[in-house]
C-alpha positions as CSV (number, residue, x, y, z in Angstrom):
1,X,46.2,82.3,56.1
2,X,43.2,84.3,56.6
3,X,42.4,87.5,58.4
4,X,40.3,85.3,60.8
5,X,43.9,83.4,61.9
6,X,45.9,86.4,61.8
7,X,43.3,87.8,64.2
8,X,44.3,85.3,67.0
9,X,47.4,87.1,67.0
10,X,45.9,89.5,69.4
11,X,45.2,87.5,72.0
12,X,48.5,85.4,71.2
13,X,52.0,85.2,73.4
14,X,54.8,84.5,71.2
15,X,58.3,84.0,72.1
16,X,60.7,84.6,69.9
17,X,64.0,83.0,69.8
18,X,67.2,84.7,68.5
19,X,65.2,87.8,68.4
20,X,68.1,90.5,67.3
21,X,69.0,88.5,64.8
22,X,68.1,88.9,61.1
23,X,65.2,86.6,61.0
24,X,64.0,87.0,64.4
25,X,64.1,90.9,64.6
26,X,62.0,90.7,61.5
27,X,59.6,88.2,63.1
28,X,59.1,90.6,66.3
29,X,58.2,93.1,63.6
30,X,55.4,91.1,62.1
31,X,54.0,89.6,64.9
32,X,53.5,93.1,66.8
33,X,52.1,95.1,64.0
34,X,49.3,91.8,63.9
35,X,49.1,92.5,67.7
36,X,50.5,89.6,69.8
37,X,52.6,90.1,73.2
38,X,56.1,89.3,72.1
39,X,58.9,88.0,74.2
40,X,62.3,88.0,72.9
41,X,65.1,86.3,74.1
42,X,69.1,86.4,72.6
43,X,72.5,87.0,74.1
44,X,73.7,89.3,71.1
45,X,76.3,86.8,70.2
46,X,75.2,87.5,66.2
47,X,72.2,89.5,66.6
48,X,72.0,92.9,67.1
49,X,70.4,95.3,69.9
50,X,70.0,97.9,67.4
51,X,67.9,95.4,65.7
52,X,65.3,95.4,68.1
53,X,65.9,98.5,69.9
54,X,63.1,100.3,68.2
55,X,60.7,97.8,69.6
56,X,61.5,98.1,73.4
57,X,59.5,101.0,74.2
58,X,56.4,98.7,73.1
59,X,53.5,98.0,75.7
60,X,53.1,94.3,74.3
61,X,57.5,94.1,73.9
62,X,59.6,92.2,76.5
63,X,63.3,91.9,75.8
64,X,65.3,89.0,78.1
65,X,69.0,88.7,77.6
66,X,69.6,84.8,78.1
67,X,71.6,82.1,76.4
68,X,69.5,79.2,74.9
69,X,72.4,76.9,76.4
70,X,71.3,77.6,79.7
71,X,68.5,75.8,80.6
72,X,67.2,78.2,83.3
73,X,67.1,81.0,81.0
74,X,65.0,79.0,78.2
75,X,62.2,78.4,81.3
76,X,61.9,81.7,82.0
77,X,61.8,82.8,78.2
78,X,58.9,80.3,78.0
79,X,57.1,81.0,81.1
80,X,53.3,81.7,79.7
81,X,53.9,81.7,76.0
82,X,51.3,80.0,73.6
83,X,53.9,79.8,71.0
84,X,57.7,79.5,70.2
85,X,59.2,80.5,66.7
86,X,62.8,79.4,67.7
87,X,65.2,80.6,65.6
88,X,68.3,81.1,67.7
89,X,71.4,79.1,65.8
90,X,74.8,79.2,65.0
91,X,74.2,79.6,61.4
92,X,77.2,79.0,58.3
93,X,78.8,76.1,57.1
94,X,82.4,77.6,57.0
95,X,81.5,78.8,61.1
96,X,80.4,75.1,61.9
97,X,83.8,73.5,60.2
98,X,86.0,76.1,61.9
99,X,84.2,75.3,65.1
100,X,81.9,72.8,65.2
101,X,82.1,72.0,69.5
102,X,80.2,75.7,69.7
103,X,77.7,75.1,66.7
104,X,76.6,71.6,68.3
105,X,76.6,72.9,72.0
106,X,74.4,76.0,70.8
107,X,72.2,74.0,67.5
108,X,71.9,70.9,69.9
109,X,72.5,71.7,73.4
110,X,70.4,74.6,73.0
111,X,67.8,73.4,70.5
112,X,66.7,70.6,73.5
113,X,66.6,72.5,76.3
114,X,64.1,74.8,74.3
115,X,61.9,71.1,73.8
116,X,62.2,70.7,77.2
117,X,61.5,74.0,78.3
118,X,58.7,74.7,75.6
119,X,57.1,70.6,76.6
120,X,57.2,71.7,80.7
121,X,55.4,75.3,79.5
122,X,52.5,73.4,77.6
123,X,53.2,75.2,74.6
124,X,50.6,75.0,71.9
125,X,53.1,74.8,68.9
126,X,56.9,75.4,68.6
127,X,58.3,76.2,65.5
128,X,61.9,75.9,64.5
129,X,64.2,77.2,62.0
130,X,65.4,73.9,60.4
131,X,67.5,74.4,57.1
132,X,67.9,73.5,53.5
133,X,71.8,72.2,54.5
134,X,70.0,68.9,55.8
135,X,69.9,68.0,52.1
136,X,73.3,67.4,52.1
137,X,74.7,65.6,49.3
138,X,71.1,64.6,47.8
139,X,71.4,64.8,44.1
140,X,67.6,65.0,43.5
141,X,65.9,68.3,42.4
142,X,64.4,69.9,43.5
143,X,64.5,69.3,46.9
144,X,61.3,67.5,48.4
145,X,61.2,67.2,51.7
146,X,60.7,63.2,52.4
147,X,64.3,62.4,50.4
148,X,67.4,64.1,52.1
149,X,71.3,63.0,51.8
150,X,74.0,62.9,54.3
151,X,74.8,66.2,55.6
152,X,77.8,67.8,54.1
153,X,79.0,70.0,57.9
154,X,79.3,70.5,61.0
155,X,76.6,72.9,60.6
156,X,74.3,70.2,58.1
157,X,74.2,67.8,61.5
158,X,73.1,69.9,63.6
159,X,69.9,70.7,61.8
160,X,69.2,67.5,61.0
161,X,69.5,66.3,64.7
162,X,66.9,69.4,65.5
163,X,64.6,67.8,63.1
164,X,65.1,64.4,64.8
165,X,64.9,65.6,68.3
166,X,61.5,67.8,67.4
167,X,59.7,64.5,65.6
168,X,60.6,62.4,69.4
169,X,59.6,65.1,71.0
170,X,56.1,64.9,69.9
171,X,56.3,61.0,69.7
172,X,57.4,60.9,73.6
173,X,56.5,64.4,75.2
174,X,53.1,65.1,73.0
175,X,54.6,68.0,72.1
176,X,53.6,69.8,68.5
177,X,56.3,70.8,66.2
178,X,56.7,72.5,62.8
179,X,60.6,72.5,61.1
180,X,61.1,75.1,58.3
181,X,63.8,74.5,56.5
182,X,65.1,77.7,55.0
183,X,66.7,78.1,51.7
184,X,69.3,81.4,51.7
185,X,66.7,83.8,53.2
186,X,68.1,87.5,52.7
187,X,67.1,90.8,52.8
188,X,66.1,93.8,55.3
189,X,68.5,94.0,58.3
190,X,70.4,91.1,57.3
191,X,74.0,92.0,58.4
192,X,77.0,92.7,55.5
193,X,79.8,92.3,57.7
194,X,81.6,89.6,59.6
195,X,83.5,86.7,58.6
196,X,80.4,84.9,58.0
197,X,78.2,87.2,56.2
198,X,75.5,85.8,53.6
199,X,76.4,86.4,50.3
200,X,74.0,89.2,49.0
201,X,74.6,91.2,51.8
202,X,78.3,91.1,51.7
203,X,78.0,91.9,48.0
204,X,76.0,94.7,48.1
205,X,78.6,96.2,50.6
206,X,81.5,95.4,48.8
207,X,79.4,96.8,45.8
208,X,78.8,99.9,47.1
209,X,82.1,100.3,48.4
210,X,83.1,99.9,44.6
211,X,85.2,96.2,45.8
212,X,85.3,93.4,43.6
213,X,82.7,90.6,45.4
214,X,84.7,86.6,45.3
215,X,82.7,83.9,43.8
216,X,83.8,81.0,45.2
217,X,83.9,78.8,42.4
218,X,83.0,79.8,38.7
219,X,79.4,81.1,39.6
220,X,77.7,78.6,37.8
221,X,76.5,77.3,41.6
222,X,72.8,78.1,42.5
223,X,70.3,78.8,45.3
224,X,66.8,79.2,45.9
225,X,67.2,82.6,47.2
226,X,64.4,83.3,49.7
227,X,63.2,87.5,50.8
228,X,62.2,87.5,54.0
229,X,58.9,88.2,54.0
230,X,58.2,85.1,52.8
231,X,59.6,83.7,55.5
232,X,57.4,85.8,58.0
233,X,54.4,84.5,56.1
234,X,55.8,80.8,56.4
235,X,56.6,81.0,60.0
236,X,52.4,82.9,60.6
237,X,51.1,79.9,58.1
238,X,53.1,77.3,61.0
239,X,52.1,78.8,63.9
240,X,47.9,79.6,62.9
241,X,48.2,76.5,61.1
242,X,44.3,74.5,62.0
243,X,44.6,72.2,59.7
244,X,46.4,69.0,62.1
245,X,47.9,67.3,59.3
246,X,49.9,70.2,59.4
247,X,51.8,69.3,62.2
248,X,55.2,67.6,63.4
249,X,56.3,67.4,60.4
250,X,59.4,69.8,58.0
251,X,58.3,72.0,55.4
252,X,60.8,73.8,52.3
253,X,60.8,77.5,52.6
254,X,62.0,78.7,50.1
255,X,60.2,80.5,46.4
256,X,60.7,77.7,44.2
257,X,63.4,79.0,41.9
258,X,67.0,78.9,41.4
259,X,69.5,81.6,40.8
260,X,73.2,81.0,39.7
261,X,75.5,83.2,41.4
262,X,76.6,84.8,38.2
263,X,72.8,85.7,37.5
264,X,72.8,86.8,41.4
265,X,75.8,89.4,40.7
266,X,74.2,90.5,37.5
267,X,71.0,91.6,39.2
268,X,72.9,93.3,42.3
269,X,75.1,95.8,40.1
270,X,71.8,96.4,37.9
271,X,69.7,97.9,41.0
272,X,72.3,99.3,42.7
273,X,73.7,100.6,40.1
274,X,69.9,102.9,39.8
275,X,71.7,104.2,42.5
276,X,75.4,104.8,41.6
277,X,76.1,104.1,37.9
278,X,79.9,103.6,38.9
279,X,78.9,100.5,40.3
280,X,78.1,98.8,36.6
281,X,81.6,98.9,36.4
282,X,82.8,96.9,39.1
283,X,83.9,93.3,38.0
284,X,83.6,90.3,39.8
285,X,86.5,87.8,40.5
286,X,86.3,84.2,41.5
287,X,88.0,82.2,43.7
288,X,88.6,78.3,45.0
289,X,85.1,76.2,45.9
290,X,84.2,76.1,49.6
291,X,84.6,73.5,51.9
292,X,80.8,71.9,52.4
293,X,79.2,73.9,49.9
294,X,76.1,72.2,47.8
295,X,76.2,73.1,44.1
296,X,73.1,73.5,43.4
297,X,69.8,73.9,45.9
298,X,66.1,74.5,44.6
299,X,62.8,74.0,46.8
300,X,59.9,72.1,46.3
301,X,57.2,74.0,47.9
302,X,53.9,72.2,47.1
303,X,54.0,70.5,50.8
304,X,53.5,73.6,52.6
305,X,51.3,75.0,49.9
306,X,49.4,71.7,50.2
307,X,48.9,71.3,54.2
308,X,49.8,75.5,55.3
309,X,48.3,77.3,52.5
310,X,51.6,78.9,51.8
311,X,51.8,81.7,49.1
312,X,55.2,83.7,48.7
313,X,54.9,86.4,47.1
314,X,58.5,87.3,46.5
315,X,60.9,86.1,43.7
316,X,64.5,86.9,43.5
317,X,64.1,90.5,41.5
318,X,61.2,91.6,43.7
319,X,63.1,90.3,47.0
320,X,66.5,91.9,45.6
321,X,64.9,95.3,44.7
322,X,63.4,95.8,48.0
323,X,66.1,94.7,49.9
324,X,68.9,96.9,47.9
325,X,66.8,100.2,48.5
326,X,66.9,99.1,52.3
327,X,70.8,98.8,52.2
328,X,71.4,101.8,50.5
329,X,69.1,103.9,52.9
330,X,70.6,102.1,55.8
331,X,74.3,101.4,55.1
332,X,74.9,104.0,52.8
């Protein structure tokens, strides 16, 4: 991605889907400071407002409260956009198996009538959050992203039936597509409290708060742990993409490495603890597997570096030192 694509930014309408949410907030960030007109749409059932609230005294900033299972209010979010980073879900696997109704009316429901909204606004590309749960119970590593499994949730379905509904879309409708399937993204304004908090952030709190973090299972479990601005790099490298191969098609995003959760707790109390030695002291317990849970995950990213010219330049310490400094100015 080249200062030539960024560059189109500024002449660029994006909307942005699940926009006061972790990702998305982040993503309205980005794609302002490059320049484009950004139009954000959520109904604050995860996100937050204080998430974008900085952002909505900005000339080129349009906040809509709407619910991406209502069809009218996907039109209007689209009305005039070039481009669609869609990133509004129901995310978690525990969430999805506790509920799964909600998760499939809002991954599924809502995930189509943003196709159809996006195909009747002649968007020039929309790009989804897909997920690394579509891998399911696929033993191969690491992950590439022709050979999947069956899903292992609720939650796993629904992603998969994005990916599915995105490819027919193009194949029917003409319309251009670009799934990313994330792998554990964390870091800046990612929430630490909630039933379904990700992991790092729910450690760091209960870190800081000098509480014993629960492994489920013996640690020994491991993820490609993702900092999110690789993921703002992946979704750019999708969207300015020029090369047409490129397109309607999924794509890892991840940084190509895996992480046990033992190494994962290890690293936590060592940074944080540059902040409050009493935290090296905290111990750890573990408790029962989860229901759903993949042992082990680790991306293959040579497909996107291939065809988007992707290029993360976070691993898991970098990612993990940033994004601890940002909790303990923020939460402390």
């Amino acid at each position: 991605m080249n200062k030539n694509q960024l560059s189109q930014l500024r002449n660029s309408k994006v909307l942005v889907t699940g926009a006061a949410g972790f990702i998305g907030s982040n993503l309205c960030n980005a794609l302002l400071e490059y320049g484009a007109t950004v139009v954000a749409l959520d109904n604050f059932a995860t996100g937050h407002e204080k998430n974008i609230l900085p952002l909505s005294s900005h000339d080129k900033f349009t906040f809509i409260k709407g619910d991406i299972r209502n069809i009218e209010d996907c039109k209007v979010a689209c009305s005039g956009v070039d481009y669609i980073l869609h990133q509004a879900a129901l995310g978690s696997v525990p969430r999805s198996i506790n509920d799964p109704i909600t998760s499939n009316d809002v991954n599924v429901g809502g995930f189509l009538n943003m196709l159809v909204a996006a195909k009747d606004a002649n968007v020039k590309r929309f790009i989804y959050a897909a997920s690394s749960s579509t891998y399911g119970d696929s033993k191969s590593m690491p992950k590439v992203e022709e050979v999947i499994g069956k899903p292992l949730s609720p939650y796993a379905i629904t992603k998969y039936v994005n990916e599915l509904y995105a490819e027919n879309f193009k194949k029917t409708y003409g319309l251009d597509t670009i799934g990313l399937r994330y792998f554990n993204v964390f870091g800046r304004k990612q929430d630490p409290n909630g039933a379904y908090a990700a992991v790092i952030p729910k450690f760091v709190m209960q870190f800081m708060k000098y509480e014993s973090p629960v492994i489920n299972g013996d640690g020994s479990f491991s993820r490609d742990f993702t900092y999110i601005d690789n993921v703002i790099q992946m979704n750019l490298c999708a969207m300015l993409s020029e090369n047409e191969e490129a397109c309607n098609t999924v794509y890892n995003t991840a940084f190509g490495e895996r992480t046990t959760l033992n190494e994962l707790t290890t690293l936590l109390k060592e940074y944080l603890s540059e902040y409050d030695p009493k935290i090296a002291s905290v111990d750890v317990k573990f408790g029962p597997e989860r229901k759903g849970d993949v042992p082990h995950s680790l991306a293959s990213i040579d497909k996107a570096k291939s065809l988007l010219e992707y290029d993360p330049k976070y691993d898991i310490k970098s990612g993990l030192k940033e994004a601890v400094t940002w909790y303990w100015e923020n939460l402390k």
